[in-house]
N, C-alpha and C positions, 0 to 999 in steps of 0.2 A: 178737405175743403179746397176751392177753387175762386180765384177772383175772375167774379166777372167782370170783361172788357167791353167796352160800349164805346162805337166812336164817338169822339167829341163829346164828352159826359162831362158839360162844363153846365148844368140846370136841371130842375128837374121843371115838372109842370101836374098843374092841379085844375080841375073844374070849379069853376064858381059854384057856389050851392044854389042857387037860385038861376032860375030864367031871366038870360036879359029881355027887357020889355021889348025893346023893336026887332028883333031878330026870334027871340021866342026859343034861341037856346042856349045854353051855358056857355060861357066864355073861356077860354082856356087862360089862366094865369101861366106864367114862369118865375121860379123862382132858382138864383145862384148863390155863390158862396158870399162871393162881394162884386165889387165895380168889374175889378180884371177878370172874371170867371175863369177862375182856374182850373184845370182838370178834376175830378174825384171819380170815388168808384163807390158800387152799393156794395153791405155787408151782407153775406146771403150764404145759403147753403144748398148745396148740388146734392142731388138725388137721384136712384132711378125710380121709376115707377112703372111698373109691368102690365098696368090695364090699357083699354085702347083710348085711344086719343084722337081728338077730332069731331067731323059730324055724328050723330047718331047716324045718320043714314051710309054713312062712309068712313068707318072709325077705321083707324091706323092700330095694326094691333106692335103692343110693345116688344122688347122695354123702349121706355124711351127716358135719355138723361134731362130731369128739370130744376127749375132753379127758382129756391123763392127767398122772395128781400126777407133781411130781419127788417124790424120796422121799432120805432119808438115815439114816447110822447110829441106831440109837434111842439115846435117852439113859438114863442109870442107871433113870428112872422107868419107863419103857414097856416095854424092855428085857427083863426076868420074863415079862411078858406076849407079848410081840409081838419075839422076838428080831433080825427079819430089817433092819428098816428101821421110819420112823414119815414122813410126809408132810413136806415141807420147811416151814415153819408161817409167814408171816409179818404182824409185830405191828406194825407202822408206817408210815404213809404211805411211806416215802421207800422201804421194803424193797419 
């Protein structure tokens, strides 16, 4: 496994579930750890996957290396927004 690097991964961000009325589309929330938004990383696992990638009309044939978040319950704050799940988030070396 591999941590992935993302600059500046001090937030993540979610769609409102619903259309805002005057604008007519979903608003983007952000959501951080606290006030000082300190660094974090997602928990995830690296893969290859040897099919192609891409347009149908223009696939990229593999392998190619990808990466998907583990993901878990959201908590009270995301929750509203984002009921399904939120990325597994973590804030410390040792995590």
């Amino acid at each position: 496994m591999r941590l992935l690097r993302v600059s500046n991964p001090s937030g993540i961000a979610e769609y409102e579930p619903e259309p805002n009325p005057e604008t007519k589309k979903k608003d983007v929330v952000w959501f951080a750890l606290n006030e000082d938004r300190p660094l974090f990383a997602f928990a995830g696992i690296w893969t290859e996957f040897k099919g192609g990638r891409g347009t149908k009309s223009k696939p990229i044939p593999g392998p190619h290396l990808v990466f998907g978040f583990l993901t878990t319950a959201p908590n009270a704050i995301v929750e509203p927004i984002h009921p399904k799940a939120i990325p597994v988030i973590l804030s410390t070396q040792e995590e």
